[in-house]
C-alpha positions in Angstrom: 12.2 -11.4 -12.5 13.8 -8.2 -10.9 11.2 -7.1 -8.0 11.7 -4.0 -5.6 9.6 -4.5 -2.8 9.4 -1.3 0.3 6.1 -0.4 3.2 5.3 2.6 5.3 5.9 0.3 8.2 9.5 0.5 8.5 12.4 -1.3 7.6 11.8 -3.8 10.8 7.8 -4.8 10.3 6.8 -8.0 10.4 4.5 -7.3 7.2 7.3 -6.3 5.5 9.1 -10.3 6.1 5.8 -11.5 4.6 6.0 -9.0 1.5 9.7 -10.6 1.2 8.1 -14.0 1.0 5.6 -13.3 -0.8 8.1 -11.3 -3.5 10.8 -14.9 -3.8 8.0 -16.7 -4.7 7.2 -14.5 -7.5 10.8 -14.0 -8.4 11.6 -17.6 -8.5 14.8 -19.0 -7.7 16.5 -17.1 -10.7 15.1 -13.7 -9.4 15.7 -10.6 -7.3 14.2 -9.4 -4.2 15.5 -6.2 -3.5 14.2 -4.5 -0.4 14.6 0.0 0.3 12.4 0.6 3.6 12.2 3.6 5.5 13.9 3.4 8.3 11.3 4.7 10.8 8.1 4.1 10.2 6.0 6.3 7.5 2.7 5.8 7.9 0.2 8.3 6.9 2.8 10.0 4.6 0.5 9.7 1.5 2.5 9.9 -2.0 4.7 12.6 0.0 8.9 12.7 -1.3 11.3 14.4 0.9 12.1 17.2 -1.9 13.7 20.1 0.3 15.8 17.7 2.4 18.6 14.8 1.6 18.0 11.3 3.1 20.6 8.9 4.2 20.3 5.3 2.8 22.1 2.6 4.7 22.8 -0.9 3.3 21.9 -3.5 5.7 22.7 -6.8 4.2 22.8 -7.6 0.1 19.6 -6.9 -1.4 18.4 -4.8 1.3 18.4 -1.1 2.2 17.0 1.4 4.5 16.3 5.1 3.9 15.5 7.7 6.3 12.3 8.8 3.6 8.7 8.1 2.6 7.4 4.7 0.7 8.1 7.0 -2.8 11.1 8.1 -1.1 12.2 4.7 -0.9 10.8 3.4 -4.6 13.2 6.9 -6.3 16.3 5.7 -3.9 15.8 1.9 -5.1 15.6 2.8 -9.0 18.3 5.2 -9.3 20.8 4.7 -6.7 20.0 1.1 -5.7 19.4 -0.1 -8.7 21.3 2.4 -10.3 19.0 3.0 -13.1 18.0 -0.1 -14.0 14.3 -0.5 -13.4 12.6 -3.2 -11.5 9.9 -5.7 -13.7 7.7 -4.9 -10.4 7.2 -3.0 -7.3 5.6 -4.4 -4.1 4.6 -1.9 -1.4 3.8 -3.6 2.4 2.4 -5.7 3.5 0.8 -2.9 5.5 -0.4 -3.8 8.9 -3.9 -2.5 9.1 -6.1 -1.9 5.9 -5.4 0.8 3.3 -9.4 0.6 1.7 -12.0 3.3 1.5 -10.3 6.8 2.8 -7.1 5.2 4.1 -5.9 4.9 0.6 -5.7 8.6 0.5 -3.2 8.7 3.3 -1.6 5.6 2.9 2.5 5.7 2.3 1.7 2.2 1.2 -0.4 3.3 -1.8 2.1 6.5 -1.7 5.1 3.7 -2.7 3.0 2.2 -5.3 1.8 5.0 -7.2 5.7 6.3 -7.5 6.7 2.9 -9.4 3.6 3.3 -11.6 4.6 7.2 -12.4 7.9 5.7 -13.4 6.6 3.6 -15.7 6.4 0.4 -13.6 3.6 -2.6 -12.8 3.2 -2.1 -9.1 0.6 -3.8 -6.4 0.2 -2.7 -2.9 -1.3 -4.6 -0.3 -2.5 -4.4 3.1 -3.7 -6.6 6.1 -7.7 -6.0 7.3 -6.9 -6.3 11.1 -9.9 -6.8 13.2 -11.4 -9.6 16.0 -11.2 -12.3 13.0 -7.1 -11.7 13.5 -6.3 -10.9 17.4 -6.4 -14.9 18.2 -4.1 -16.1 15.3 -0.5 -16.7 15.1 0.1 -13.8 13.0 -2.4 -10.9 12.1 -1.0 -11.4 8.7 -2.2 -15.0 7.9 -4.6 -14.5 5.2 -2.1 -12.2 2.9 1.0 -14.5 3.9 -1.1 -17.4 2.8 -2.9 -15.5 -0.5 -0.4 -13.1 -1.3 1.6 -14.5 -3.7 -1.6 -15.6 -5.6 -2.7 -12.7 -6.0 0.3 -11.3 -7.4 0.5 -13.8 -9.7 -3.2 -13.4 -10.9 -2.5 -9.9 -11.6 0.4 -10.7 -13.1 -0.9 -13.0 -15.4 -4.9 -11.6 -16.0 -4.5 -8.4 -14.8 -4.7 -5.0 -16.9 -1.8 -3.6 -17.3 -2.2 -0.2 -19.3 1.3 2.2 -21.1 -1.0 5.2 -20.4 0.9 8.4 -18.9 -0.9 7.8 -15.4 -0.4 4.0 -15.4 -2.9 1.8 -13.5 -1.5 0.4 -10.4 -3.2 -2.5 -7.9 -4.4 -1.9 -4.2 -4.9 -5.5 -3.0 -6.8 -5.9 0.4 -7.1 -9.3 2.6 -9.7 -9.1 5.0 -9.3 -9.5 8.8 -9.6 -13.4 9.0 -8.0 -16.5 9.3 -6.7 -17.5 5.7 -8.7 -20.6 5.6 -12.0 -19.0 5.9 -11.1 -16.3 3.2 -13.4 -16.7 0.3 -11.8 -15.2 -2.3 -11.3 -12.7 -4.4 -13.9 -9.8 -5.7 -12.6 -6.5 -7.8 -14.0 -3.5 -6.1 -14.4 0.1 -6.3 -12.7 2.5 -4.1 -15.3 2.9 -1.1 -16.3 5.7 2.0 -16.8 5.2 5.1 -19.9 7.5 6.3 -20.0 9.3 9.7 -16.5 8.7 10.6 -13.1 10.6 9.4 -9.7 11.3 11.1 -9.7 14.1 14.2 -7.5 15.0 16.4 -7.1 14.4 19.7 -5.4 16.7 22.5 -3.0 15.2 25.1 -1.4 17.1 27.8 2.5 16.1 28.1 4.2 14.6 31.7 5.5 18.1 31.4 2.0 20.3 31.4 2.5 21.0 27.4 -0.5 20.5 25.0 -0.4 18.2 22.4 -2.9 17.3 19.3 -2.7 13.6 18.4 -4.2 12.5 15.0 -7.2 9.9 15.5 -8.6 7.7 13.0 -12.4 6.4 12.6 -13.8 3.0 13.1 -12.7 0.9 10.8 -15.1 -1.8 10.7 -18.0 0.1 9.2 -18.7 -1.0 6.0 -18.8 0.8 2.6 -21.4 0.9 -0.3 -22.1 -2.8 -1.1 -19.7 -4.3 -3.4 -16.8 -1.4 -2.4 -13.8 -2.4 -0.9 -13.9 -2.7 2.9 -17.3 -4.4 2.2 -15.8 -7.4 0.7 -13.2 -7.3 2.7 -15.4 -7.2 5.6 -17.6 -10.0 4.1 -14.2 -12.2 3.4 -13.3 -11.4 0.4 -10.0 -10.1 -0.8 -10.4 -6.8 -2.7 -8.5 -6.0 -5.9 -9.0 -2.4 -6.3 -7.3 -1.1 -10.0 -6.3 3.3 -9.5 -4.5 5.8 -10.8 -2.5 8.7 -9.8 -4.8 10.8 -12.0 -6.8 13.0 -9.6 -8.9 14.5 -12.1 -12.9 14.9 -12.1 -13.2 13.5 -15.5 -17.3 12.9 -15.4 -17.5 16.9 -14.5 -14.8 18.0 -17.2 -17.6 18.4 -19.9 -20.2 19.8 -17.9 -17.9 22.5 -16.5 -17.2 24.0 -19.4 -20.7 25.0 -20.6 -20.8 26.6 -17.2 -17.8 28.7 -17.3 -18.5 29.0 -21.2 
């Protein structure tokens, strides 16, 4: 098995060792694990692709690139110029430090990578970290998806639903913020919300007197509707959330139409 793996973290995250990991044992011994990372980190870049500029992509060691781009970016520079047109049997994007459930997912380069494989036509799974008080104490934040990962992948690989549609369904996996031996297991969930809380900003005045406006996020350990995915992650579970790129109202399509009739 071919597998492209690439994060929103940057080239040099520590999820992204785990993702490599994760990715050989899937591959197997007779496998590829080839890695294109942005070289800074891209987080919070959504599904974005650097379309009115070029990128550099630098090779680092064999198998393993880094491109000055987004997540999708990365995914488009590992097909056809890594890979030179030959397509991976599966994309990996992460594993991103800090969770990509609820209203993250909408601005997650994680996801972002992920959804570019599936638009090409590939099976793709991205994953994220919970991070929370369950993970400040442990050897790594990234325990429970080091030690689950590749189970998961495999699961989906094997049981999951894997569709030829024109907006292929892609994975967003979730491991909640826990040590791996207390993690329960694993629940599909719907995408969730998290109510009363959204990103701001923040202004900052610079050493130098100049205003600034820094992006803040929410609390992230508020939970979602019951059985949603920061829920079970939050209750230790791992959450196996199956999208699409499709953005489309579809349970409003019919109704519409009589309106505007």
């Amino acid at each position: 098995m071919r597998i492209l793996i690439t994060n929103d973290d940057g080239i040099n995250a520590p999820g992204l060792e785990v993702l490599t990991a994760i990715a050989q044992e899937i591959a197997g011994p007779n496998g590829e694990v080839w890695t294109v990372a942005p070289a800074f980190e891209q987080s919070g870049v959504g599904h974005c692709i650097s379309y009115s500029h070029p990128m550099m992509i630098a090779r680092l060691s064999e198998r393993r690139y880094a491109a000055e781009g987004s997540p999708a970016d990365c995914v488009l520079a590992g097909i056809y110029d890594v890979l030179d047109g030959a397509k991976p049997d599966l994309v990996l994007s992460g594993v991103n430090r800090g969770n990509n459930a609820a209203e993250n997912t909408l601005y997650s380069g994680t996801i972002g990578g992920a959804m570019e494989a599936a638009l090409q036509g590939i099976p793709a799974i991205a994953m994220s970290q919970f991070l929370g008080r369950g993970t400040e104490d442990l050897d790594t934040p990234f325990q429970a998806s080091a030690t689950h990962g590749a189970n998961v992948v495999r699961s989906l690989l094997d049981k999951g639903l894997w569709t030829n549609d024109d907006y292929r369904v892609f994975y967003n996996v979730n491991f909640p913020p826990m040590a791996a031996h207390l993690v329960k297991g694993i629940k599909v969930a719907a995408q969730g919300f998290r109510r009363d809380t959204s990103f701001s900003v923040e202004p900052n005045l610079s050493p130098t007197g100049r205003r600034y406006l820094w992006v803040k996020g929410g609390p992230q350990h508020r939970p979602t509707l019951p059985g949603t995915d920061a829920a079970v992650n939050l209750d230790g579970y791992i959450s196996v959330t199956p999208m699409r790129a499709d953005l489309t109202a579809h349970d409003l399509l019919s109704d519409l139409e009589a309106r505007l009739a």
